[in-house]
Backbone atoms as SQL, in Angstrom:
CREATE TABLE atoms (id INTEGER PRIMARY KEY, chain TEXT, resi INTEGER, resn TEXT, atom TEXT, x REAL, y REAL, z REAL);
INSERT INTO atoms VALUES
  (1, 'A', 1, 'UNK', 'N', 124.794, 45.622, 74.379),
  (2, 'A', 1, 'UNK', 'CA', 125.516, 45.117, 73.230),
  (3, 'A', 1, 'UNK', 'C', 126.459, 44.014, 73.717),
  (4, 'A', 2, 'UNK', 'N', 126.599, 42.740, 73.586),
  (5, 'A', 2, 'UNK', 'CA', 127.162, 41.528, 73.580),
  (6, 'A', 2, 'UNK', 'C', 128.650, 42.017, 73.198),
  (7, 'A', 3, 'UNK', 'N', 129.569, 41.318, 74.328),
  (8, 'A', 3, 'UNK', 'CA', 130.961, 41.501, 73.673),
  (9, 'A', 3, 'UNK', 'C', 131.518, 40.164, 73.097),
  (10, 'A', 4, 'UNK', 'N', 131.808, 40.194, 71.899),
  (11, 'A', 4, 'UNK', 'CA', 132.164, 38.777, 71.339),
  (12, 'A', 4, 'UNK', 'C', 133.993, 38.578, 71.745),
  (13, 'A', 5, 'UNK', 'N', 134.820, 37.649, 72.262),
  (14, 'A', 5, 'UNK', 'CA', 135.769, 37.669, 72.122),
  (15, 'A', 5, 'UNK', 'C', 136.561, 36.042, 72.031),
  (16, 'A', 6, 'UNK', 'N', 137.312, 35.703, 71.388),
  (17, 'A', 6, 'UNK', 'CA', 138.065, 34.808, 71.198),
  (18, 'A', 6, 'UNK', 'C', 138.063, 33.367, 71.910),
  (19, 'A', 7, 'UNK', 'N', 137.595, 32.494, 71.653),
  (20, 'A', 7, 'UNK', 'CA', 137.422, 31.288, 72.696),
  (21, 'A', 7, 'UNK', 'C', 138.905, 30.565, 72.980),
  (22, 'A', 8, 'UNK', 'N', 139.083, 30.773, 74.572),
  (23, 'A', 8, 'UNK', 'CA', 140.480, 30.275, 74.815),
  (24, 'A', 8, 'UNK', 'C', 141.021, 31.681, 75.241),
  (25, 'A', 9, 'UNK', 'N', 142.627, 31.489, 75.815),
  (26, 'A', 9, 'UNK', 'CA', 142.996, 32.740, 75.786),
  (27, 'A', 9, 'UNK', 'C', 144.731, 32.294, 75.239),
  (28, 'A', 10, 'UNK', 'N', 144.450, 31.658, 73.978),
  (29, 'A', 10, 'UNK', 'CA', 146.081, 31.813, 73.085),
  (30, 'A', 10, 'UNK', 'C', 145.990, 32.739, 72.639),
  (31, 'A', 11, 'UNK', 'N', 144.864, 33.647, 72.606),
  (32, 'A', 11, 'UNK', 'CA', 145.178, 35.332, 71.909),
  (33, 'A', 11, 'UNK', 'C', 145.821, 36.436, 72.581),
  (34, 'A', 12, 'UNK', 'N', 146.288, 35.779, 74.190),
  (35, 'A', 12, 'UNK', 'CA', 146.887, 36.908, 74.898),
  (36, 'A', 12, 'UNK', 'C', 148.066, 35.905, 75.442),
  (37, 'A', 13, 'UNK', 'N', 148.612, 35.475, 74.673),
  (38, 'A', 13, 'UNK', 'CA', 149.714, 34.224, 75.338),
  (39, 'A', 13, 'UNK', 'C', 151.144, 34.724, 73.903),
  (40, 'A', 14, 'UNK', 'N', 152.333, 35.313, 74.472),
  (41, 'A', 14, 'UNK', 'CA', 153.124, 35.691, 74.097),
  (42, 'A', 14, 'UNK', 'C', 153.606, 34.105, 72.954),
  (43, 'A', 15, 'UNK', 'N', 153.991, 34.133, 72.484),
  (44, 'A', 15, 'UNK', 'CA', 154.771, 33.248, 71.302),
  (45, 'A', 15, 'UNK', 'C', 156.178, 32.944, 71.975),
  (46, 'A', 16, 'UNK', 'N', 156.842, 33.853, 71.975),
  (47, 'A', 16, 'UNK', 'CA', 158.463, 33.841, 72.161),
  (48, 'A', 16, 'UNK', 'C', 158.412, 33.236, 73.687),
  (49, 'A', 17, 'UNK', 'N', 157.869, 33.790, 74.409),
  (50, 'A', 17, 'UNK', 'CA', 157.856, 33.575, 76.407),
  (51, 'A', 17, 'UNK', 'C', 157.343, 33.123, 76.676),
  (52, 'A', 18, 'UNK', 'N', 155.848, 33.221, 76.075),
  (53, 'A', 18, 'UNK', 'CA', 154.629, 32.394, 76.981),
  (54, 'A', 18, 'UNK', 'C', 154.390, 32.926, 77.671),
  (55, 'A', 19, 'UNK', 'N', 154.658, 34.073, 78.206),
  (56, 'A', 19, 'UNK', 'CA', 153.692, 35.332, 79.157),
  (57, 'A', 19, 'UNK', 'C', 152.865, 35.562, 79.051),
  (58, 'A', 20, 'UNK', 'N', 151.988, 36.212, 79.733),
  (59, 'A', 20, 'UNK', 'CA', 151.027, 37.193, 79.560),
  (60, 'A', 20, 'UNK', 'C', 151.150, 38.023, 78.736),
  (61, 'A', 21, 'UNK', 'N', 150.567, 38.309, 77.830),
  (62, 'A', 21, 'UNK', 'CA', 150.225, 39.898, 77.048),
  (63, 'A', 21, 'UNK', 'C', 149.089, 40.693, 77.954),
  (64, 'A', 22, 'UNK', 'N', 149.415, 41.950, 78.663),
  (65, 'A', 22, 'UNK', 'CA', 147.980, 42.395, 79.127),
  (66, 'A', 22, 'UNK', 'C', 147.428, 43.062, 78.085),
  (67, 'A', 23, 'UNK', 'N', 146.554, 43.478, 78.012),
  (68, 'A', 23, 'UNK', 'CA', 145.240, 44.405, 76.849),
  (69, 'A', 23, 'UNK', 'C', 145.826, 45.826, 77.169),
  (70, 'A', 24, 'UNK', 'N', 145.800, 46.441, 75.482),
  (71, 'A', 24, 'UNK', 'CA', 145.829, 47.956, 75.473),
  (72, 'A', 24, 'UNK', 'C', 144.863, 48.024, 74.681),
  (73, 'A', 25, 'UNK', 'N', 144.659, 49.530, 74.486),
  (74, 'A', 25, 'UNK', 'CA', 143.833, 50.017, 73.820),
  (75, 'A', 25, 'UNK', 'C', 144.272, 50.013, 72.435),
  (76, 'A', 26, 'UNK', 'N', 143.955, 49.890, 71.693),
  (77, 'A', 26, 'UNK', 'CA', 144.243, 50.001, 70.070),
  (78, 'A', 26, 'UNK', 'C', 143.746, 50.828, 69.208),
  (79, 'A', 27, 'UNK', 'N', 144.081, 51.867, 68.754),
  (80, 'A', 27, 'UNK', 'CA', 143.190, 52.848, 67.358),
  (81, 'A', 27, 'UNK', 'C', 144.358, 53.312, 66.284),
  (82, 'A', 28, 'UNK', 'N', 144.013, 52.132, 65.463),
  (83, 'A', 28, 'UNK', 'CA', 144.289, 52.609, 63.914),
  (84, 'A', 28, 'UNK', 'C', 143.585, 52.099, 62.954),
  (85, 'A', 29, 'UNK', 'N', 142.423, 52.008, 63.726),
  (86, 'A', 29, 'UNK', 'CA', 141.237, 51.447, 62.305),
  (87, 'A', 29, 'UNK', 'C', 139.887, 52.511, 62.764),
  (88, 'A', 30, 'UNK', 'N', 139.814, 53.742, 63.624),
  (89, 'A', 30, 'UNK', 'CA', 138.654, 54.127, 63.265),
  (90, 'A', 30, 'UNK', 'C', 137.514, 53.056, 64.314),
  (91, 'A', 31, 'UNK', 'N', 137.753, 51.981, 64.473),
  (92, 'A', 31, 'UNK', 'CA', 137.046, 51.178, 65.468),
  (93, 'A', 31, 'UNK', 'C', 138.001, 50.380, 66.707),
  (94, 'A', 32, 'UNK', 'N', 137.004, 50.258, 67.708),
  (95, 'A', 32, 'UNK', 'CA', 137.696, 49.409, 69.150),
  (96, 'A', 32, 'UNK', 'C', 138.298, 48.467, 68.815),
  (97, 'A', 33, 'UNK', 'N', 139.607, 48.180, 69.098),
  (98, 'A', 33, 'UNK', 'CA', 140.154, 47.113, 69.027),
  (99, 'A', 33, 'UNK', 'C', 141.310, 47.401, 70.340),
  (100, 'A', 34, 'UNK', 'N', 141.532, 45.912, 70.788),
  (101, 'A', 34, 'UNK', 'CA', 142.032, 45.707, 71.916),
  (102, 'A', 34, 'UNK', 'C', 143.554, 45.182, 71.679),
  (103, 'A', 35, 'UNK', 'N', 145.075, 45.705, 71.796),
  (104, 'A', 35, 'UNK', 'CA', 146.245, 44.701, 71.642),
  (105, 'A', 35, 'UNK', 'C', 146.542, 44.112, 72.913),
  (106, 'A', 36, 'UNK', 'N', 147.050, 43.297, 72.700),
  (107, 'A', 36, 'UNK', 'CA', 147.519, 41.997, 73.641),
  (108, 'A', 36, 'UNK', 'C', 149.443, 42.407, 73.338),
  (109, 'A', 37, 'UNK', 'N', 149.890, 42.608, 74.259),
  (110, 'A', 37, 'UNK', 'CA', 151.080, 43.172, 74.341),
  (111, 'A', 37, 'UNK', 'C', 151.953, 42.958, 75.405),
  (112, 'A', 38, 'UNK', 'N', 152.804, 41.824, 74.916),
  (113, 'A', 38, 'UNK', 'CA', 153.911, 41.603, 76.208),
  (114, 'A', 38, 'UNK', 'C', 155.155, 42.582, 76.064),
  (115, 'A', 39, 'UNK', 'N', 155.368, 42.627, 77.690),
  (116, 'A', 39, 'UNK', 'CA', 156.009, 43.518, 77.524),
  (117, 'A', 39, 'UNK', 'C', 157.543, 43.134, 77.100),
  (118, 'A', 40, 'UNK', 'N', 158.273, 42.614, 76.896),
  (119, 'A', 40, 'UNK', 'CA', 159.541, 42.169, 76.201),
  (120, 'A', 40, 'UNK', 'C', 159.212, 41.932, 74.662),
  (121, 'A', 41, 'UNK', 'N', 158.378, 41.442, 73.874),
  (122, 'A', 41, 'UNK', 'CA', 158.385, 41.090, 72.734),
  (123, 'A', 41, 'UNK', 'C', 157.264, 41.671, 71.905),
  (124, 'A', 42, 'UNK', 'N', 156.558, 42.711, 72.511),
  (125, 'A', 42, 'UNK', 'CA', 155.409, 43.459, 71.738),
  (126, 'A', 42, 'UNK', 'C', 153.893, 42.514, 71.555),
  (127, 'A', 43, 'UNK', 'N', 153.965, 43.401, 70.868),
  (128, 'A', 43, 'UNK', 'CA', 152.785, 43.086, 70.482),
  (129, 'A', 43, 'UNK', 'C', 152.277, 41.341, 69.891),
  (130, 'A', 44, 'UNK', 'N', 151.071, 41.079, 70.436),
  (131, 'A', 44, 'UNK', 'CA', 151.116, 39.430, 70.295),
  (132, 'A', 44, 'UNK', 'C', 149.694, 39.096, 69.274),
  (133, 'A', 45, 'UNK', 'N', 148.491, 40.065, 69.350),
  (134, 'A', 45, 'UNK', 'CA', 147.240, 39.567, 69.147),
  (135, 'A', 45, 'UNK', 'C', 146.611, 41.161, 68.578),
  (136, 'A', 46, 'UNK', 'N', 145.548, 41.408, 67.698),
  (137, 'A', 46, 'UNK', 'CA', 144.773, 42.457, 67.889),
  (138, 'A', 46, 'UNK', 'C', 143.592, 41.621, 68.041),
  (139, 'A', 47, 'UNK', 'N', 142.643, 42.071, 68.662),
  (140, 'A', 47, 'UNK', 'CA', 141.018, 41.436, 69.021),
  (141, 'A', 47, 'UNK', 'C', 140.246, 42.951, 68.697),
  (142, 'A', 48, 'UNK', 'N', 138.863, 42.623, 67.947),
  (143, 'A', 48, 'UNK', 'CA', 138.118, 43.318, 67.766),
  (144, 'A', 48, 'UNK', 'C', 136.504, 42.982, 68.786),
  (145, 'A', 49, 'UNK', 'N', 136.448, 43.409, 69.999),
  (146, 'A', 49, 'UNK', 'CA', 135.057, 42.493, 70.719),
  (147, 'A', 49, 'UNK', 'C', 134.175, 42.634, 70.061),
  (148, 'A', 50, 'UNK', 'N', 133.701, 43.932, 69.119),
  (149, 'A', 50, 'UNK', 'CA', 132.429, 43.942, 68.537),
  (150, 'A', 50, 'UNK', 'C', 132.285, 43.863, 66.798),
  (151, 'A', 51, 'UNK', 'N', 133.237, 42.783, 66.541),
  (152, 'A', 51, 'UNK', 'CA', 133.600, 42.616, 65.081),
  (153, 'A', 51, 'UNK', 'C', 132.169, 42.008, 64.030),
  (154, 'A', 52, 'UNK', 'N', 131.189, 41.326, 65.204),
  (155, 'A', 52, 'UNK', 'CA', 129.863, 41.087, 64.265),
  (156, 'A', 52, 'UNK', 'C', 129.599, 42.719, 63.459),
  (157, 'A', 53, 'UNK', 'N', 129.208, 43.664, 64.441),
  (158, 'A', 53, 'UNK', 'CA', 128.741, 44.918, 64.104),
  (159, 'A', 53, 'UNK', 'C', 129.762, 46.181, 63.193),
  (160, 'A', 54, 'UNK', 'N', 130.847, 45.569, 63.030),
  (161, 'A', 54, 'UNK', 'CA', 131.489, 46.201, 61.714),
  (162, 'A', 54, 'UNK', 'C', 131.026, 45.759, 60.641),
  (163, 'A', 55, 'UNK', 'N', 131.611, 46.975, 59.872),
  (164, 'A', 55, 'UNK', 'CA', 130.874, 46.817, 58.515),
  (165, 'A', 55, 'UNK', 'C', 131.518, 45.321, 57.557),
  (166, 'A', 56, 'UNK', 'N', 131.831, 44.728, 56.841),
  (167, 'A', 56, 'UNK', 'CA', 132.533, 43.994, 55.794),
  (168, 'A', 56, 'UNK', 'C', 133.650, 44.838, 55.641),
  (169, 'A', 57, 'UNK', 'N', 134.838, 44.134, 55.317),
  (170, 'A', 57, 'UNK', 'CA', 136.094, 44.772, 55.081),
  (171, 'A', 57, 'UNK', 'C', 136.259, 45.443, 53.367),
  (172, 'A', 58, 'UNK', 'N', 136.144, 46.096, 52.875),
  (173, 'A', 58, 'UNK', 'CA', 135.674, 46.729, 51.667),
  (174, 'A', 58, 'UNK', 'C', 134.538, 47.489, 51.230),
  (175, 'A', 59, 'UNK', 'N', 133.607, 47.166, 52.507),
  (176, 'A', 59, 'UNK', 'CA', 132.200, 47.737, 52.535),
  (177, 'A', 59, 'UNK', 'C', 131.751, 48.997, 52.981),
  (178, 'A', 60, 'UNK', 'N', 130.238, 49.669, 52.914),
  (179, 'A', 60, 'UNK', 'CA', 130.686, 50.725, 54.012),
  (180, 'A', 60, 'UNK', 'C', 129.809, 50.214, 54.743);
């Protein structure tokens, strides 16, 4: 299964600092999702790698 993820990496690049966010694990949707989380200012990004193979958002 192909992991799709974000072209570039401003999805793990803090706003406030410009740090690094490293990757956590994420579950509050029932599916994989990855946060990007610096550590002084939280949370920065959620990424879903296998977001082709979810359903539509309203769908089942």
């Amino acid at each position: 299964m192909p992991i799709t993820m974000p072209e570039g990496d401003g999805y793990r690049t803090c706003d406030m600092c410009g740090g690094d966010a490293p990757p956590e694990h994420f579950d509050g949707t029932g599916q994989l999702r990855l946060a990007f989380v610096c550590p002084e200012h939280g949370v920065q990004s959620i990424v879903s790698p296998f977001e082709e193979y979810h359903p539509p958002h309203g769908g089942a």
